[in-house]
N, C-alpha and C positions, 0 to 999 in steps of 0.2 A: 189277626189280633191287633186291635186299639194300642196306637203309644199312649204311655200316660204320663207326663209333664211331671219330672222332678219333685212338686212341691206338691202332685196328689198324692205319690208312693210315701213321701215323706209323714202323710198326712193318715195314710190309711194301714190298717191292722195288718199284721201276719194271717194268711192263708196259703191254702194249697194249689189256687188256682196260680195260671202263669201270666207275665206282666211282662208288657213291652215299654225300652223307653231308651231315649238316645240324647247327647249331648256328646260334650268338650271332654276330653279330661284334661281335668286341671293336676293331679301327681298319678304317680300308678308307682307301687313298690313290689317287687319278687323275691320272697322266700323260697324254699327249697321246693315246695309244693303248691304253695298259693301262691294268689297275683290279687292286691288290692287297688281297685283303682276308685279315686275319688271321680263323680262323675258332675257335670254341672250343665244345665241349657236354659240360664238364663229365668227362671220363673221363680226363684226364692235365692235366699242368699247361699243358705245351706247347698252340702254338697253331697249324694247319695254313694252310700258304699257299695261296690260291687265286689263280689267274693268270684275268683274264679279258680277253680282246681285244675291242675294243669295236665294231671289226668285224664279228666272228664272231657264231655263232648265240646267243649268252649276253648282247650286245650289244641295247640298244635302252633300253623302256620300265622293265624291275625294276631296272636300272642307277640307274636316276633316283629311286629309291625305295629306295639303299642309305644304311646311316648304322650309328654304334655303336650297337650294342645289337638292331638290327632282327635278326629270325630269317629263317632261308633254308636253305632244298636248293641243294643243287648235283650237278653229275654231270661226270664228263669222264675223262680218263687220268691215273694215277700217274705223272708224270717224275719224270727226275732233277735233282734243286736247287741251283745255281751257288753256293747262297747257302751261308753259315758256320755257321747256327742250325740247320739242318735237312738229312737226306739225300734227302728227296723234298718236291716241291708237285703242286696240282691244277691241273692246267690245263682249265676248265670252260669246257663248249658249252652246259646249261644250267644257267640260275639262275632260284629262286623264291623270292621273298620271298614268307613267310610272315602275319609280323607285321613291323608297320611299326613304327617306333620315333621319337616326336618329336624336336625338338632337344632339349629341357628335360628330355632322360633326364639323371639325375644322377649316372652314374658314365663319365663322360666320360674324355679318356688322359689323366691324370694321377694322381699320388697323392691316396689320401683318407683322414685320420686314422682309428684304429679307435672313435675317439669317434662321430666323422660318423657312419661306415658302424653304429654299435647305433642311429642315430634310422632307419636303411633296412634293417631288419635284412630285409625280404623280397626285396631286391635285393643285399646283400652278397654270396651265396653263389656269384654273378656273378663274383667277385674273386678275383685269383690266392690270395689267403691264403686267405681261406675257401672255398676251394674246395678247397685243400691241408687245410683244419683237416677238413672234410667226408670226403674222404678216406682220413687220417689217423683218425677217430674210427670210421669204417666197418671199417678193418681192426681196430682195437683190439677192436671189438665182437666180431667173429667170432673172433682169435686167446683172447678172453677163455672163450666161448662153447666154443671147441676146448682150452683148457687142460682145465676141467673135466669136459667129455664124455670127455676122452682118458681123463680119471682114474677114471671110473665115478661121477660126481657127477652128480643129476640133478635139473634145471633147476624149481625151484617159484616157480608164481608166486601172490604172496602178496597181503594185500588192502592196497590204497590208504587204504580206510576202515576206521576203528578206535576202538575204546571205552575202550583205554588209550593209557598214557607210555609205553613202553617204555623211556625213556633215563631218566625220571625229572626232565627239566629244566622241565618245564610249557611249552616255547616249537611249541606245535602251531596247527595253523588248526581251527577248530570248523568242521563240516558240520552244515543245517541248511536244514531247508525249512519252518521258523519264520517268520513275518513279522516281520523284523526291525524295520522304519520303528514297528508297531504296539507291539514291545517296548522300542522304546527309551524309554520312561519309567518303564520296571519296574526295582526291584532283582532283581539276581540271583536273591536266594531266593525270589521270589515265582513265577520261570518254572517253569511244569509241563512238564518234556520230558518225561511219558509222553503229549505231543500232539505230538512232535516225530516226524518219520521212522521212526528206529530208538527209540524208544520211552527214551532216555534219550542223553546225553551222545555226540557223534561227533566224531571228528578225520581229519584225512589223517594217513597214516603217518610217524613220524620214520624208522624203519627195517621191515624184514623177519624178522631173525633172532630174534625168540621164535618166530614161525610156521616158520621155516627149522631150528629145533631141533628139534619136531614132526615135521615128515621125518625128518631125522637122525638121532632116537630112534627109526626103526620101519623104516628103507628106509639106514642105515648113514653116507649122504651126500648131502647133499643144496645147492642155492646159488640164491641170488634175483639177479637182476641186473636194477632194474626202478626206479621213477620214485619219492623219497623227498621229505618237507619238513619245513623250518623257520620257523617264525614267529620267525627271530632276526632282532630290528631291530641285524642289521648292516651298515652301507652300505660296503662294501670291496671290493678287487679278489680276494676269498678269498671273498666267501659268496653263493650263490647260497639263493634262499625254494624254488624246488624242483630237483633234481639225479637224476641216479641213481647205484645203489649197486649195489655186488657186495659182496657176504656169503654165505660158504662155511660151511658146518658141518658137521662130523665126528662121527660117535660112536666110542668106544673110543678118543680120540684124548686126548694128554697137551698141555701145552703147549712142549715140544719139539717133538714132531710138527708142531705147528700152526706154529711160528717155518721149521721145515723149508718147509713148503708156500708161506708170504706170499714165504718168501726165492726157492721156485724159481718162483712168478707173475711177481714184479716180473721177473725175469731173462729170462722166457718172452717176455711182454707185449713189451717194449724192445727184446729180439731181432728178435721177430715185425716191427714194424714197421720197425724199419733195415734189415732184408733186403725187406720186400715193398714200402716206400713210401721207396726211395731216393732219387726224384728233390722227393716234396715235402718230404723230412727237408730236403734241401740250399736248399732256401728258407729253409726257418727258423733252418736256419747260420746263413745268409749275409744275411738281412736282419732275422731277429729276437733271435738271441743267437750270439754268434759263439763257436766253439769247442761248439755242442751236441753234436751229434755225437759229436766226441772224451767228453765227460763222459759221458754215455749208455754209449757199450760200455764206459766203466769200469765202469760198476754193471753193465751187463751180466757183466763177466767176472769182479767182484772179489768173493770172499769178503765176506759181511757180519759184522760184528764184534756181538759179544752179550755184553752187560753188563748186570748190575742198578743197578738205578735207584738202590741205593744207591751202586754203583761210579762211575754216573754221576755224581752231585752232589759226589761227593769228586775228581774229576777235572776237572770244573767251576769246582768253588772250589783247587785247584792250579794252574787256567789261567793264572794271575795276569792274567786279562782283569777288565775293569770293563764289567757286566754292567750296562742299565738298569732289572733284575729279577733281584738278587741268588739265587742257587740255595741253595735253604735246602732242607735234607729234612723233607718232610712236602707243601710245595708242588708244582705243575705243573708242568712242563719248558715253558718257552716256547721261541718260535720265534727267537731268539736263543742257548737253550743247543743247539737239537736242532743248529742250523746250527754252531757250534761243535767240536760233537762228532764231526760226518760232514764238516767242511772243515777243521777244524785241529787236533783232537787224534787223530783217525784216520785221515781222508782216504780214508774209503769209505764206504759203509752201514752205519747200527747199528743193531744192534735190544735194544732196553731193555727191562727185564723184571723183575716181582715191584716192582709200585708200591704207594705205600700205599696202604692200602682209602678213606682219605676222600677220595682222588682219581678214583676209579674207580664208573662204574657197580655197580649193588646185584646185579647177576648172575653179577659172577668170584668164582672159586673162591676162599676165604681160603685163606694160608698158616697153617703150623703155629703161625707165630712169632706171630700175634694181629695183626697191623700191617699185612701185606701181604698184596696177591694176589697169584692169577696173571694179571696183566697182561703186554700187550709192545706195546710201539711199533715199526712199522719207520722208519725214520729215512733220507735220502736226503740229499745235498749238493746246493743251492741251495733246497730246497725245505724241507728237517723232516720231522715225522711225514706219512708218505702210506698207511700201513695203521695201523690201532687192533686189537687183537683180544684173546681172552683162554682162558683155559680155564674151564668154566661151572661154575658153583656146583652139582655135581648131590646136595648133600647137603638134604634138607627142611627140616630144622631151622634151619640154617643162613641158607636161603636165605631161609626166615619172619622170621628175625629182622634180616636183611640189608633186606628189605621195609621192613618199622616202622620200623626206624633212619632209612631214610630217607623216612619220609612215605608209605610207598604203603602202600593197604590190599590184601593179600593174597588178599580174596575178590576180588577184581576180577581177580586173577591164577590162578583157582581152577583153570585146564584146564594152567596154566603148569606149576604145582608140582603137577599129578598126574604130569607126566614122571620128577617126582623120587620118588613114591608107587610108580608101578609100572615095576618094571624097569627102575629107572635106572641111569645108566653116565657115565663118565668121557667129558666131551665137549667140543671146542672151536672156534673159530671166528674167525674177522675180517671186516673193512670198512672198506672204502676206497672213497670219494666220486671217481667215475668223468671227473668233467670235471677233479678234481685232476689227476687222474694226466695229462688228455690236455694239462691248462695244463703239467705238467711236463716231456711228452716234446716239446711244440713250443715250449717256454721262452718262449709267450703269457704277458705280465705280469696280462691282467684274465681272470678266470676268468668274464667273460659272453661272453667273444668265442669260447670251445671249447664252446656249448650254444649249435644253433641259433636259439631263442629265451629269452632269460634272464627270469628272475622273482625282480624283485628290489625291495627296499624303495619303494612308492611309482610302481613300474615291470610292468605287466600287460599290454602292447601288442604286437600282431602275435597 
């Protein structure tokens, strides 16, 4: 006999025929005669009743070896459920306990902070939330996966390890099959990494898209969506040391084009998940931010507003708000003006554009006016910026001297700027950090609780 997955029994009629299906139990309760045990594996939120008479042939020794957490088969007929929660239970002839489960499992029926549950992260996944975040991140994955394919975008995947900045910030993890313990008494200058692995300097990736340009420039469109990091000592409910990213990039593509595309993702994405993960979206209404939902298909259905970054700061400074990082032009939009902008001077999504160049990475396009790129932020209500992206610097000269300016030596970038050498083109692109989005559409306040295991300042476990 065929098991059949929680949330098909859930799904289908009472009949006479018999039904196999196994999971967790999450409570089990014993009356004088019966034994209810709530049953769960993971495939829906809901949890299947099993009736067992203690009587009957399911009756005896695995009874006595039932408890939260222990794993079990069961088999018997689909009825119909007197109860309120549910329109059918199992009424089960047999049961097997699996694996047995002590008392001192620690996610016993009660509530457990999401504090607790990051020191259990190998047993949280056990839990209505995270099982809904699990869920929820599985479909985001595949509708992100089908935005792009639908588009004729095709999937590169790029390398983890790397011998540049890409972003220009110096905050990367060094790889190295060095012996450390033996160099820690050396000055820097004295280490020879041509004894190292790759024969000089290696890092894990900040991002994908200098490699993701490479395609782009030879196969039209191309997108990475893949495991990225930070060596930024921030300890917040916003930064994860590693994450993954989506970064799309176009050739022949202006930065119109590209605002066009982030605006119809986010709407995609948000869609896709309120229509296919109805029942775990109404969890995190209802016990994590109340009214998500409703906010959600606004962005899904609301035109996004697009302003330049100069328009912004003069809109800003007209809020007659008192700001605790005054918006001056030349500076960052922090996450006090972005939330502003998209909750009360517009009250939808913005997307900001043409920023000054000493804000921006050394790879957007300059404008004409000498000041600005092409930059653009997309900008979201509750959250701020959730995509970065820009139009690329495809001029050589330009971008040599955009290098220096900022510190980077341009041989290092020698395969970069041959994109610009031969046959270059008008090209662009964005990125947006993957557990953002999933902390935004389940309105989770700490961005370690939407990656199944987080890596973060001081934090390496599991």
């Amino acid at each position: 006999m065929d098991n059949q997955r929680v949330r098909q029994l859930l799904a289908s009629s009472p009949g006479d025929a018999r039904v196999a299906t196994r999971g967790w139990v999450r409570t089990h309760r014993d009356t004088k005669d019966i034994v209810f045990i709530e049953l769960n594996d993971g495939s829906c939120l809901k949890n299947l009743q099993i009736i067992i008479d203690k009587a009957g042939p399911a009756g005896g020794d695995q009874l006595k070896r039932l408890a939260t957490g222990a794993a079990v088969t069961v088999e018997g007929k689909l009825v119909e459920s007197p109860g309120k929660n549910q329109a059918v239970e199992l009424h089960a002839d047999r049961l097997t306990v699996v694996g047995d489960c002590p008392a001192d499992y620690p996610l016993q029926k009660k509530r457990h902070s999401f504090e607790y549950l990051r020191e259990i992260a190998h047993l949280r996944p056990r839990t209505n939330a995270f099982g809904a975040i699990a869920r929820v991140r599985n479909n985001m994955s595949t509708s992100i996966h089908r935005f792009f394919q639908d588009r004729g975008f095709l999937w590169i995947h790029t390398p983890i390890i790397t011998g540049i900045d890409a972003e220009g910030a110096g905050e990367m993890f060094q790889v190295t099959t060095m012996p450390l313990d033996k160099l820690a008494g050396l000055q820097p200058t004295t280490i020879d990494y041509s004894r190292d692995f790759f024969g000089k300097p290696a890092y894990l990736a900040v991002t994908g898209q200098l490699q993701a340009e490479v395609y782009a420039c030879a196969l039209d469109r191309a997108y990475t969506f893949g495991p990225t990091f930070r060596a930024e000592n921030s300890n917040t409910v916003r930064h994860l040391a590693e994450f993954w990213m989506i970064e799309p990039e176009l050739a022949f593509c202006d930065l119109e084009a590209n605002m066009d595309l982030a605006e119809d993702f986010v709407r995609t994405v948000i869609s896709d998940v309120l229509n296919d993960c109805p029942e775990d979206m109404q969890l995190f209404d209802q016990r994590i931010q109340k009214g998500l939902i409703e906010s959600l298909q606004a962005v899904a259905r609301s035109p996004f507003k697009r302003i330049s970054y100069t328009e912004a700061i003069a809109q800003l400074k007209d809020s007659g708000i008192e700001f605790t990082y005054p918006p001056e032009w030349g500076a960052a939009l922090q996450t006090e003006h972005e939330k502003c902008l998209t909750e009360q001077i517009h009250n939808c999504p913005v997307i900001v554009y043409d920023y000054p160049a000493e804000c921006k990475a050394f790879y957007m396009k300059q404008n004409p006016d000498g000041k600005t790129v092409r930059a653009m932020d997309v900008l979201v209500p509750r959250l701020g910026e959730i995509i970065g992206g820009s139009q690329r610097e495809d001029n050589l000269e330009k971008l040599e001297s955009r290098m220096q300016a900022a510190g980077l030596n341009p041989d290092d970038y020698w395969w970069y700027l041959d994109l610009r050498r031969y046959g270059s083109v008008p090209h662009s692109g964005f990125g947006l950090g993957f557990e953002r989005l999933i902390q935004y559409v389940t309105g989770m306040q700490n961005i370690r609780d939407v990656i199944p295991f987080p890596r973060t300042v001081k934090h390496a476990d599991f």
